[in-house]
DRENRO-160896 format. One line per 10 residues: for each residue x, y, z of N, C-alpha, C. Coordinates in nm, 2 decimals. Layout:
BEGIN
X/Y/Z/X/Y/Z/X/Y/Z ~ ...
This chain:
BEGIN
1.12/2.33/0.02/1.22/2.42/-0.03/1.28/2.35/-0.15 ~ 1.29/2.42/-0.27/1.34/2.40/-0.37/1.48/2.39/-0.33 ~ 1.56/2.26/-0.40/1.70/2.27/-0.42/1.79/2.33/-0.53 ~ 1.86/2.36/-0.54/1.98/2.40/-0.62/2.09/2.31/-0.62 ~ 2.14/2.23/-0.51/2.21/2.13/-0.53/2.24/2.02/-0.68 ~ 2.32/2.02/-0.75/2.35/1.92/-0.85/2.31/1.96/-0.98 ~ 2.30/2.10/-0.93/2.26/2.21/-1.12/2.42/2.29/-1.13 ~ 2.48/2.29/-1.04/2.65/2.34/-1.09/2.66/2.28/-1.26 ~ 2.76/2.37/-1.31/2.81/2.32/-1.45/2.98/2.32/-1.37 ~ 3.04/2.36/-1.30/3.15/2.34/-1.26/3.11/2.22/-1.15
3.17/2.07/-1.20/3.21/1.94/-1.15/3.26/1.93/-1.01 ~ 3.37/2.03/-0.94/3.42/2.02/-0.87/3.35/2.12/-0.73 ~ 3.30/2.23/-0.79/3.16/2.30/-0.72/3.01/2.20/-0.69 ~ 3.04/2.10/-0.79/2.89/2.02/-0.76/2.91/1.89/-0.68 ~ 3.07/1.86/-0.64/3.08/1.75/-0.58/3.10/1.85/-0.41 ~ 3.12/1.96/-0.41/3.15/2.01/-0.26/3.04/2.06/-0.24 ~ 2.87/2.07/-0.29/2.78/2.14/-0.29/2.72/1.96/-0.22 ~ 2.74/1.89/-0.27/2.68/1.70/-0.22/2.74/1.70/-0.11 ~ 2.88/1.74/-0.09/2.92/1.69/0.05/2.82/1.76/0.13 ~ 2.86/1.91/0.12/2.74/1.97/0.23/2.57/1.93/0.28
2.56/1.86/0.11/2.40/1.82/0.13/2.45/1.69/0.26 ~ 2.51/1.58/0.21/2.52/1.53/0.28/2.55/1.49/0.45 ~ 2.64/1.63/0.48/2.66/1.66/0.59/2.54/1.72/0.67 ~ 2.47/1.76/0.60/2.32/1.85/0.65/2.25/1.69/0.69 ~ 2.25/1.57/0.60/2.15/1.48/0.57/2.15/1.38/0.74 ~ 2.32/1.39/0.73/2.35/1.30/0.82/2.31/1.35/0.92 ~ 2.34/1.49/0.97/2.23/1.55/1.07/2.14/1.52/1.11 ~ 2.07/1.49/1.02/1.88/1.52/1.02/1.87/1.38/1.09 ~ 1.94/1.27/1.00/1.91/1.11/1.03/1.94/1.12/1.20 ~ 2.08/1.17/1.23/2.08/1.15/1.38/1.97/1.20/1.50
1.92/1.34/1.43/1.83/1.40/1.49/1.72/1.30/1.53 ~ 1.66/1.20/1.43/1.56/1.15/1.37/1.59/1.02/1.51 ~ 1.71/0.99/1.45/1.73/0.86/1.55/1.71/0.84/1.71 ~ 1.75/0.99/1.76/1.74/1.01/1.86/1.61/1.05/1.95 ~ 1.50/1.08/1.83/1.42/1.11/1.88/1.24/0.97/1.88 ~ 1.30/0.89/1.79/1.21/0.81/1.73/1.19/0.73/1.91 ~ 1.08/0.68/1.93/1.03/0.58/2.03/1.01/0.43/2.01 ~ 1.06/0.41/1.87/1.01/0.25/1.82/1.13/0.18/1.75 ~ 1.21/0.11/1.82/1.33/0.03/1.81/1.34/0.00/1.67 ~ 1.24/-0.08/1.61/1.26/-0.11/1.46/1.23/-0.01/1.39
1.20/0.14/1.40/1.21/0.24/1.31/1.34/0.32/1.34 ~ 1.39/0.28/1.43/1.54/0.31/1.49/1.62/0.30/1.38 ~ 1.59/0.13/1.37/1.66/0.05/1.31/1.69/0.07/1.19 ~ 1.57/0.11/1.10/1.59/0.13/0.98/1.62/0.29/0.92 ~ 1.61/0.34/1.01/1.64/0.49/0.97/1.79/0.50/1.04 ~ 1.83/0.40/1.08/1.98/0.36/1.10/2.06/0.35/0.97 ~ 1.97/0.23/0.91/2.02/0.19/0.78/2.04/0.31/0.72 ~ 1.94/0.37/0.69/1.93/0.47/0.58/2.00/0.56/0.58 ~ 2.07/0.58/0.74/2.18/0.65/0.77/2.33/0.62/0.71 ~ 2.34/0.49/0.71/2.46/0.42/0.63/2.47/0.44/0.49
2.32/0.45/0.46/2.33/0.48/0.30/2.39/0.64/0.24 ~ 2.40/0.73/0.40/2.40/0.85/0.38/2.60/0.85/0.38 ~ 2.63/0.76/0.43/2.73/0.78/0.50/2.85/0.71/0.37 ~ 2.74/0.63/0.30/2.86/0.57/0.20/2.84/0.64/0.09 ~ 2.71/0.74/0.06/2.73/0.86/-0.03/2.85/0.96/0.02 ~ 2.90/0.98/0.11/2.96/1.06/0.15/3.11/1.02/0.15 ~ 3.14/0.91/0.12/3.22/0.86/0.15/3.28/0.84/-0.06 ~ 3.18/0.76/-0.09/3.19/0.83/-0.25/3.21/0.95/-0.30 ~ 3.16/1.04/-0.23/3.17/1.16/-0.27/3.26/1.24/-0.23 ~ 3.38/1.16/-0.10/3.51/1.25/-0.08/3.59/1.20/-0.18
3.59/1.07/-0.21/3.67/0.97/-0.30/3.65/1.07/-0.47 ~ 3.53/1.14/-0.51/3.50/1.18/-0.60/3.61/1.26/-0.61 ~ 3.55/1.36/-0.52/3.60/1.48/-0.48/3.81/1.52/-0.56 ~ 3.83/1.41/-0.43/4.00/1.37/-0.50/4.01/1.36/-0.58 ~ 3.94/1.27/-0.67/4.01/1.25/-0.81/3.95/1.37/-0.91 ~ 3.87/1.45/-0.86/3.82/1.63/-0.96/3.93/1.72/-0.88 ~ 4.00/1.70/-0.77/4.06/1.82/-0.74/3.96/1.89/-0.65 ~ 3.85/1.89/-0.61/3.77/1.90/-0.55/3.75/1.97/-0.36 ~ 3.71/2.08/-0.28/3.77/2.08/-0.18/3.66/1.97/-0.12 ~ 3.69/1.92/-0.01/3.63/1.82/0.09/3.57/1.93/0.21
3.43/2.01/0.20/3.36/2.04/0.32/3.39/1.97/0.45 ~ 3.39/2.05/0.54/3.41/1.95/0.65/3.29/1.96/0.76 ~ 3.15/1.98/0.73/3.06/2.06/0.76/2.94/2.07/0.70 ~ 2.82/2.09/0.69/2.70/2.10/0.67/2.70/2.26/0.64 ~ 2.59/2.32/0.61/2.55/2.48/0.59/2.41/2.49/0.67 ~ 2.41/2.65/0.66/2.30/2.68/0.75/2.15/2.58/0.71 ~ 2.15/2.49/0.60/2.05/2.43/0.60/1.99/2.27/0.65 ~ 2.11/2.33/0.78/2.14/2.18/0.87/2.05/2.22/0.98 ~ 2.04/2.39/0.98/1.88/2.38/1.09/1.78/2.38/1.06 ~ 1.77/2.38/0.91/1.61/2.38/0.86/1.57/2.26/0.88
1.67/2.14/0.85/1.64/2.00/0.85/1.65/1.96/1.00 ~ 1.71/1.94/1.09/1.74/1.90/1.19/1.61/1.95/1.25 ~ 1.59/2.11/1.24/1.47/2.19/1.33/1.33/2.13/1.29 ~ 1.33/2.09/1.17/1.17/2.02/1.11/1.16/1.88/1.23 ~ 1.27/1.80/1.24/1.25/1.70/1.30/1.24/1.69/1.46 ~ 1.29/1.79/1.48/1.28/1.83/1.69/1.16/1.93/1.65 ~ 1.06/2.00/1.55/0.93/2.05/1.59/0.86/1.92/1.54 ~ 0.84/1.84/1.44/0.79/1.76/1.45/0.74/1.67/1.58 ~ 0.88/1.64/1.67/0.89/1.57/1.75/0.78/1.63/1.89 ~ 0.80/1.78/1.89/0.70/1.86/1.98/0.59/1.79/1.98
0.54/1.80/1.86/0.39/1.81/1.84/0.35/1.68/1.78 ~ 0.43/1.58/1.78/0.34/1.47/1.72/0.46/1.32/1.79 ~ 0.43/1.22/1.67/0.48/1.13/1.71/0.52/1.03/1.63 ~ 0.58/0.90/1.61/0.68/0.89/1.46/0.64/0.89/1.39 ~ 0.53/0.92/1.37/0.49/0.96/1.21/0.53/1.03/1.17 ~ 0.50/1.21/1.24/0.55/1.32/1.23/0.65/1.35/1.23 ~ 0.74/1.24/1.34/0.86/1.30/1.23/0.94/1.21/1.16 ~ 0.87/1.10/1.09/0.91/1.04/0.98/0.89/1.11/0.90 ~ 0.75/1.19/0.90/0.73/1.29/0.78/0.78/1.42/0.75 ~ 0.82/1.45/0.87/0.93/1.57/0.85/1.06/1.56/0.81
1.12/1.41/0.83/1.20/1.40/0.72/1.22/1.36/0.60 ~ 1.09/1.30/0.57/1.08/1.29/0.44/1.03/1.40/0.34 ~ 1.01/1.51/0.45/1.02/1.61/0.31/1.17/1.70/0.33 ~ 1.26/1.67/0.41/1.38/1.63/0.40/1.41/1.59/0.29 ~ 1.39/1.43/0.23/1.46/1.38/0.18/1.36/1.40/0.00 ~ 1.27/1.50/0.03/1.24/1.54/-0.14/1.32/1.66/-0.18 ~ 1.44/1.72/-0.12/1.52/1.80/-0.15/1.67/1.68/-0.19 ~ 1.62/1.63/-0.14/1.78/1.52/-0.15/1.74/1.47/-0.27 ~ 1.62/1.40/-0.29/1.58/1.33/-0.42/1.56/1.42/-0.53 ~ 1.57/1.48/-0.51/1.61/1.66/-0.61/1.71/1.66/-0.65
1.79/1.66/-0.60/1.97/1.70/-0.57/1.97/1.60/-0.67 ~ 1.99/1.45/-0.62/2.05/1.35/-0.68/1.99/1.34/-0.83 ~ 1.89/1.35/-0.84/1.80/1.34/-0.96/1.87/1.46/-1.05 ~ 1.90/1.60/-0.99/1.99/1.72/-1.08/2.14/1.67/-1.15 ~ 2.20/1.56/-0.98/2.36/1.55/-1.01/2.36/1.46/-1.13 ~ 2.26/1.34/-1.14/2.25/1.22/-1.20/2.25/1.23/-1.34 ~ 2.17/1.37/-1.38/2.12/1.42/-1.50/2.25/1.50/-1.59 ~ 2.33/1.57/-1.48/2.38/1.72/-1.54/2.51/1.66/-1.62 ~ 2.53/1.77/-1.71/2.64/1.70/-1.86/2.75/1.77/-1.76 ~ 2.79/1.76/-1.69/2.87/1.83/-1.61/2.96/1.70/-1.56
2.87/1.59/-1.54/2.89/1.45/-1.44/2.98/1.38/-1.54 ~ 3.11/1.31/-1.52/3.19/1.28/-1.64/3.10/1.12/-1.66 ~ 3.10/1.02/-1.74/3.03/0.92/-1.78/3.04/0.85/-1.63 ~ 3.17/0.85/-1.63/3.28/0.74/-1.54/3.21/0.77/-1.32 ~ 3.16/0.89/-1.34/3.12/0.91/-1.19/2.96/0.92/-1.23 ~ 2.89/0.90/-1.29/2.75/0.90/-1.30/2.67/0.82/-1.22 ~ 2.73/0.69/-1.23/2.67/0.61/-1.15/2.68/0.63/-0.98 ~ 2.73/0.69/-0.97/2.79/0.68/-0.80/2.61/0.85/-0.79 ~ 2.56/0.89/-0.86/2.48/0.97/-0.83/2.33/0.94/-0.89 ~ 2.36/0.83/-0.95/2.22/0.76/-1.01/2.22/0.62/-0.88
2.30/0.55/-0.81/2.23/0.46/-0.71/2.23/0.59/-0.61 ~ 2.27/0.69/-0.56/2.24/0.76/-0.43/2.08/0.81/-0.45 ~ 2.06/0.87/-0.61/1.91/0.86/-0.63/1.83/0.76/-0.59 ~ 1.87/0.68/-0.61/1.77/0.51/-0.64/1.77/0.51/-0.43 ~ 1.85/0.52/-0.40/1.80/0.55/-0.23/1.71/0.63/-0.17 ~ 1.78/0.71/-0.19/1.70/0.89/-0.15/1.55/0.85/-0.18 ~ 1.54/0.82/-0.31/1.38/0.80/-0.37/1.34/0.66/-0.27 ~ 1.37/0.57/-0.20/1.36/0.45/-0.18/1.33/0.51/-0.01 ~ 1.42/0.60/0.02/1.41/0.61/0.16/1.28/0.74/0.14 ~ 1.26/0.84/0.12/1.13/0.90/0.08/1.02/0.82/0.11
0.98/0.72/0.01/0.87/0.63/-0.02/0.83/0.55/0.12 ~ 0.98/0.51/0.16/0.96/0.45/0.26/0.90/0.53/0.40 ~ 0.95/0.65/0.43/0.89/0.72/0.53/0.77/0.79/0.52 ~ 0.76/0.76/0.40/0.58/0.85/0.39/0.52/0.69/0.42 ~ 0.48/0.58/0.37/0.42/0.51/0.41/0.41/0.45/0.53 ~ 0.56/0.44/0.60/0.52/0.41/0.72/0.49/0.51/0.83 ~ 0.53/0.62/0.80/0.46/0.75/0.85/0.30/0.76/0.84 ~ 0.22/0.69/0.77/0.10/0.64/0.75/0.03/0.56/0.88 ~ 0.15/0.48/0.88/0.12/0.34/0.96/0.11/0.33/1.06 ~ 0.21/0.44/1.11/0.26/0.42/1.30/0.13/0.50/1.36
């Protein structure tokens, strides 16, 4: 699914459009976590959960200082993501749904890649959406290869 996330030209619409991604993300990770069978892929899709959790946390902090509202909530595209990882889970095994979240997380690496870009982003908050990229893309890479492996 194509994203739209992080193409707003209004700042304060593009930081409450991340929360929601994020709220959708964190979803998915817990889905993920719950369903994985192998302790050290727990483990690391734990981490990568933290990395969700301190974008989100930058991003309420953003939020305040644009005036910005604070979502308190995900959107309906918390069952597209969550639901890929419980049918994954049906029919396969951590690979499958390592790989069902990582195409999850090529809508995220979308997003971040739009917010990181857009003349919209003031100089001073840029970087808080160029390292969430440098993750997203890091955590992607990472679940397709070892989605390979298992």
């Amino acid at each position: 699914m194509v994203t739209t996330v992080g193409t707003s030209s209004d700042f304060p619409k593009l930081i409450e459009n991340f929360i929601i991604l994020e709220h959708d993300a964190i979803a998915a990770y817990d889905a993920v976590i719950e369903r994985l069978d192998t302790p050290e892929l727990k483990a690391k899709i734990a981490e990568f959960k933290g990395d969700h959790e301190r974008h989100m946390s930058e991003l309420k902090a953003m939020a305040g200082r644009a005036g910005a509202d604070i979502p308190g909530e995900g959107d309906m595209k918390q069952m597209l993501t969550t639901g890929k990882v419980a049918f994954a889970d049906m029919v396969g095994d951590d690979g499958a749904i390592l790989m069902a979240m990582a195409s999850n997380e090529t809508d995220t690496v979308s997003a971040y890649e739009n917010g990181k870009d857009n003349d919209c982003v003031p100089a001073d908050e840029r970087a808080v959406f160029t390292r969430a990229y440098e993750d997203e893309l890091r955590h992607k890479e990472w679940m397709e290869a070892t989605a390979r492996t298992v």
